[in-house]
N, CA, C and O of each residue as an XYZ file, in Angstrom:
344
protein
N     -13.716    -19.225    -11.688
C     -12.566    -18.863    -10.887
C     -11.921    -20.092    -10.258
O     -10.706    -20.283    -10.324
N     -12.999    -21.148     -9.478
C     -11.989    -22.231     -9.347
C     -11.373    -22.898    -10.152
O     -10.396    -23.564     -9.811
N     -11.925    -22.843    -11.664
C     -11.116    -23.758    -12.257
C      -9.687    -23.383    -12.769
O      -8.786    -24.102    -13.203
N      -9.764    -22.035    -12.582
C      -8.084    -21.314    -13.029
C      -7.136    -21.665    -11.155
O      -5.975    -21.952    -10.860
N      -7.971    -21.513    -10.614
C      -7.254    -21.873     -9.697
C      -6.636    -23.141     -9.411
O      -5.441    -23.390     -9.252
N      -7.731    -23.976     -9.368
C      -7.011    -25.675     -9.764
C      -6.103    -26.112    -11.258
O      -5.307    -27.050    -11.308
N      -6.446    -25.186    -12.424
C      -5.534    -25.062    -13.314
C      -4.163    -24.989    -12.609
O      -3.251    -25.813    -12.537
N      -4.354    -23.346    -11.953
C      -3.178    -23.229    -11.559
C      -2.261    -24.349    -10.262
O      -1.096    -24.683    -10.475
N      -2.514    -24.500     -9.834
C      -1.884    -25.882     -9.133
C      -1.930    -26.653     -9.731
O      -1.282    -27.482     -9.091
N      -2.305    -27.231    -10.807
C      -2.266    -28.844    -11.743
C      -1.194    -28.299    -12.207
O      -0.316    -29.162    -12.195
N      -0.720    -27.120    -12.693
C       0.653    -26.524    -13.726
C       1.572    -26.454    -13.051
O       2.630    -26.862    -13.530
N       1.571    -25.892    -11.603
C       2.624    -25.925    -10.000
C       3.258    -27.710    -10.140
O       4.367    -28.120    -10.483
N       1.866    -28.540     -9.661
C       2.328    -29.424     -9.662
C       3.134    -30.229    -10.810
O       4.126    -30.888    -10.498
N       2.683    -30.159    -12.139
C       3.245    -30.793    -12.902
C       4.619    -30.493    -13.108
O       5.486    -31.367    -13.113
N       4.869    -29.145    -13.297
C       6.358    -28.237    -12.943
C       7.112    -29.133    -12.034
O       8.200    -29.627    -12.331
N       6.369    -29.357    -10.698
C       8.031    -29.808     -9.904
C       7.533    -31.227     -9.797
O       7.334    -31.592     -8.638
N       7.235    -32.303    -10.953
C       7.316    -33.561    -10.944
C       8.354    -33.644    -11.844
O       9.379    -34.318    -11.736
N       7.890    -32.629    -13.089
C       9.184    -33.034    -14.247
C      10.483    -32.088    -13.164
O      11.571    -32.508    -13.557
N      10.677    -31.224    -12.228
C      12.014    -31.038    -11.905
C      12.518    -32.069    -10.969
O      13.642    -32.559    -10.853
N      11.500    -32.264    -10.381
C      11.946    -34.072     -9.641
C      12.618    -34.815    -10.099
O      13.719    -35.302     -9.840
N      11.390    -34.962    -11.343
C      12.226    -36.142    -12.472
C      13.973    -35.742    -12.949
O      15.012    -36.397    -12.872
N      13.764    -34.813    -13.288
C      15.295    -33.639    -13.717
C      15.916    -34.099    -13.253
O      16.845    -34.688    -13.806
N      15.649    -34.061    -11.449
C      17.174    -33.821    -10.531
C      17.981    -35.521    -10.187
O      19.134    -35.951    -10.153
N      16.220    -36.229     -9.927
C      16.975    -37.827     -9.506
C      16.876    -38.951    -10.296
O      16.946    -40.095     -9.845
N      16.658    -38.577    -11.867
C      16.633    -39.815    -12.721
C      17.141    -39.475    -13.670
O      16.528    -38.746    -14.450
N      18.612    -39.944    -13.964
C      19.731    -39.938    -14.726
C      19.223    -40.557    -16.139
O      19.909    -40.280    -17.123
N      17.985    -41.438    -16.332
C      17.949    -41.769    -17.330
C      16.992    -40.610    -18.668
O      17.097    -40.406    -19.877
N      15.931    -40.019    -17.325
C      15.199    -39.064    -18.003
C      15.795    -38.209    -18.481
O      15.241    -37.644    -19.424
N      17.123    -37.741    -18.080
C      17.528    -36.446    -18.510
C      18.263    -36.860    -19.702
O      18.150    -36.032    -20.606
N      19.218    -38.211    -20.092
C      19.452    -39.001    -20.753
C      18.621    -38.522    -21.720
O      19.270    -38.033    -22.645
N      17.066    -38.451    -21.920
C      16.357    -38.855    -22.625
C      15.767    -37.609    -22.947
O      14.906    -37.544    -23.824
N      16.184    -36.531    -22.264
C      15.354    -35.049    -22.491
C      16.542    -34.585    -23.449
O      16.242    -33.716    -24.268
N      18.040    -35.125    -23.449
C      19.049    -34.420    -24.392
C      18.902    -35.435    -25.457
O      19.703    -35.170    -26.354
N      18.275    -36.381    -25.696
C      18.365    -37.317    -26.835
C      17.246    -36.636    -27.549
O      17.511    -36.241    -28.685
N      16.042    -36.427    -27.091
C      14.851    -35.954    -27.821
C      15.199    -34.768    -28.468
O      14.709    -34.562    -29.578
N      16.097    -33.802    -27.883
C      16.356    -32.536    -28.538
C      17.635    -32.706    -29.318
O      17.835    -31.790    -30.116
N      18.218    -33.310    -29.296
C      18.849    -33.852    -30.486
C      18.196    -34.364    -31.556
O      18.592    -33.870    -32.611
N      17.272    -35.238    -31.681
C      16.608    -35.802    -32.248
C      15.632    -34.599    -33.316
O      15.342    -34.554    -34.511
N      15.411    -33.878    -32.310
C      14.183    -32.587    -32.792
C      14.874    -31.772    -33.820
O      14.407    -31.433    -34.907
N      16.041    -31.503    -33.340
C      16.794    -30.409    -34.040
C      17.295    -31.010    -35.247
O      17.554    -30.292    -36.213
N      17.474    -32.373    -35.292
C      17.877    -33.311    -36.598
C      16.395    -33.253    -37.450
O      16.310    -33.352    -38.674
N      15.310    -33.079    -36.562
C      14.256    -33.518    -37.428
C      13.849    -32.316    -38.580
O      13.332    -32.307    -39.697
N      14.374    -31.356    -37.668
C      14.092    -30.050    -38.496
C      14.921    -29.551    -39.031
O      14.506    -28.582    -39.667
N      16.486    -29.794    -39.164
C      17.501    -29.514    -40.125
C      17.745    -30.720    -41.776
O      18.421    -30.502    -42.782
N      17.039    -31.707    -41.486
C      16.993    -32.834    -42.287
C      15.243    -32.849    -43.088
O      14.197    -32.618    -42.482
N      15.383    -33.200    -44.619
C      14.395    -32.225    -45.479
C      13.811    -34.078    -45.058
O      14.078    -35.183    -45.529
N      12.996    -33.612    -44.035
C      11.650    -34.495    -43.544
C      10.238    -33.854    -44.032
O      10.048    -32.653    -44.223
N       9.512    -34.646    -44.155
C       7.828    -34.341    -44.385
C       7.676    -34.070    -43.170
O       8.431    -34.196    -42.206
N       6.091    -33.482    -43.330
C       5.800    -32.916    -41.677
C       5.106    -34.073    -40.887
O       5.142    -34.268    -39.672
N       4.423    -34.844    -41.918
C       4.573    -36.290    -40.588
C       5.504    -36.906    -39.800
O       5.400    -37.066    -38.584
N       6.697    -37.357    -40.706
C       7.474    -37.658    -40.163
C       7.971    -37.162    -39.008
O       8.159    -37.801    -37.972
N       8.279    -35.482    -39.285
C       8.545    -34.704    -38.592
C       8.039    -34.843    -36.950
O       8.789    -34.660    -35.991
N       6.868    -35.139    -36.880
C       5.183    -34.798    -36.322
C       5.632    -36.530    -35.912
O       5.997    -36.782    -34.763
N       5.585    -37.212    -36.565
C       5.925    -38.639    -35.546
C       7.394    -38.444    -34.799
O       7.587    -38.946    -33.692
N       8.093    -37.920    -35.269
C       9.615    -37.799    -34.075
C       9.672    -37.587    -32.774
O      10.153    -38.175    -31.806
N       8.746    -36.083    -33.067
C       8.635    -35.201    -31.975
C       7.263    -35.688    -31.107
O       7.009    -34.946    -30.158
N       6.526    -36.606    -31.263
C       5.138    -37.261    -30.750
C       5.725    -38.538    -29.980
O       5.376    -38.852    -28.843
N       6.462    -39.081    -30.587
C       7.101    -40.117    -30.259
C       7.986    -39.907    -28.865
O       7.881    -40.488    -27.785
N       8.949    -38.800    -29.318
C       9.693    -38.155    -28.303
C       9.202    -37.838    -27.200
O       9.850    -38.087    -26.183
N       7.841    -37.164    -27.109
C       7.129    -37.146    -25.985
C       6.848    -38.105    -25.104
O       7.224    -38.169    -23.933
N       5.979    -39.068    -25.875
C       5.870    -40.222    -25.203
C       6.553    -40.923    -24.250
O       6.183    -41.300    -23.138
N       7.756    -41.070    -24.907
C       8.705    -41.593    -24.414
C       9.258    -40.716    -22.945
O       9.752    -41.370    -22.026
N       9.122    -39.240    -22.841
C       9.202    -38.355    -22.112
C       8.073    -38.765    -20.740
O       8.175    -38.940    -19.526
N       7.137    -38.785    -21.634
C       5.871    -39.420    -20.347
C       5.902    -40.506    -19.935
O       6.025    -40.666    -18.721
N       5.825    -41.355    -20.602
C       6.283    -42.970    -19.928
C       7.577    -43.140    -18.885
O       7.875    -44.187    -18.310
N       8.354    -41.711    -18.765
C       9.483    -41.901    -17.971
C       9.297    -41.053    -16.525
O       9.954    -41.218    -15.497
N       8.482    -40.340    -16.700
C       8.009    -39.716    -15.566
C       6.756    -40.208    -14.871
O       6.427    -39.703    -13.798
N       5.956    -41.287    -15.503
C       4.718    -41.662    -15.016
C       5.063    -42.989    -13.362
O       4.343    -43.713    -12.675
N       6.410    -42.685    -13.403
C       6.840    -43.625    -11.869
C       6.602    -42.804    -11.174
O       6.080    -43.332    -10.192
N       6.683    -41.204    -10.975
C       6.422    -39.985    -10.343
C       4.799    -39.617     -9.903
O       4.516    -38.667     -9.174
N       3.737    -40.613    -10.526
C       2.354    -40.078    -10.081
C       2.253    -40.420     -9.095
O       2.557    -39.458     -8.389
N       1.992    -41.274     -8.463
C       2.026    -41.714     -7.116
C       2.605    -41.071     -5.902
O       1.813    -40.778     -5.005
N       3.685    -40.848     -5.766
C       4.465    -40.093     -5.231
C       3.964    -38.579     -4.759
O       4.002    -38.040     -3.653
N       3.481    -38.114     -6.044
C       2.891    -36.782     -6.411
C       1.996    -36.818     -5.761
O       2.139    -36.119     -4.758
N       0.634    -37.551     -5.856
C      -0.480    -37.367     -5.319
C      -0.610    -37.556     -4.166
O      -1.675    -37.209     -3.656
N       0.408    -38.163     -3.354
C       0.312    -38.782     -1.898
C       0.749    -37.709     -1.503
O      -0.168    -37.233     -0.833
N       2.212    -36.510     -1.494
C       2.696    -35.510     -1.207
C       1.808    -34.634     -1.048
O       2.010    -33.911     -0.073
N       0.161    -34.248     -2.112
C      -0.010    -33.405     -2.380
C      -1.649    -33.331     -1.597
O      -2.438    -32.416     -1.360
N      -1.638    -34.948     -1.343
C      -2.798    -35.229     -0.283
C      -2.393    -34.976      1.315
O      -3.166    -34.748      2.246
N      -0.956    -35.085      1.343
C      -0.088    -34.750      3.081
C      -0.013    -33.114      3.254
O      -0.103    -32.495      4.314
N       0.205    -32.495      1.730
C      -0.106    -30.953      2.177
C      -1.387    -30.831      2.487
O      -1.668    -30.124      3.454
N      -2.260    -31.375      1.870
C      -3.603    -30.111      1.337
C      -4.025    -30.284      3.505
O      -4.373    -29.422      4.312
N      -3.696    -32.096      3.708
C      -4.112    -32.334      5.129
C      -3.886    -31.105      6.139
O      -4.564    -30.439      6.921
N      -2.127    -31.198      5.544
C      -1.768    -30.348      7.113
C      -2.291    -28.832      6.323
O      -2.533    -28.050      7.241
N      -2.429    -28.464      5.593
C      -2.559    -26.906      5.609
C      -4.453    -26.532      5.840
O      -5.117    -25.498      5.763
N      -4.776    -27.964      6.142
C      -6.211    -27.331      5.930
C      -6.562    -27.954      7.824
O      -7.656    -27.746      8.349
């Protein structure tokens, strides 16, 4: 049971880092309409499924490496709640 519970807050939290990311970094979102461009090319264009499978892997990455300025931030916020609510 705790671990669905801490599941469930690791999924809370991750949710409003990427809407963080969303709202105040012009480049991520930049980069969330490039990837789905990219995706939708990958799968209308007669690609192998590696290729395919490296686009969309790649795309991620690149997705994570742009939000990983956000951990810090995250964990300090989430160490100032747990303080005051406990």
């Amino acid at each position: 049971m705790v671990f669905l519970t801490r599941l469930k807050a690791r999924c809370i939290w991750s949710w409003s880092g990427v809407l963080a990311t969303w709202r105040s970094e012009y480049s991520f979102r930049s980069w969330v309409w490039v990837n789905l461009g990219s995706a939708l090319l990958a799968f209308a264009l007669p690609l192998t499924a590696a290729e395919r499978a490296l686009i969309l892997a790649l795309g991620l990455l690149v997705l994570a490496a742009g939000m990983s300025m956000l951990r810090w931030p995250v964990i300090y916020l989430g160490r100032w709640l747990r303080n005051r609510l406990t």
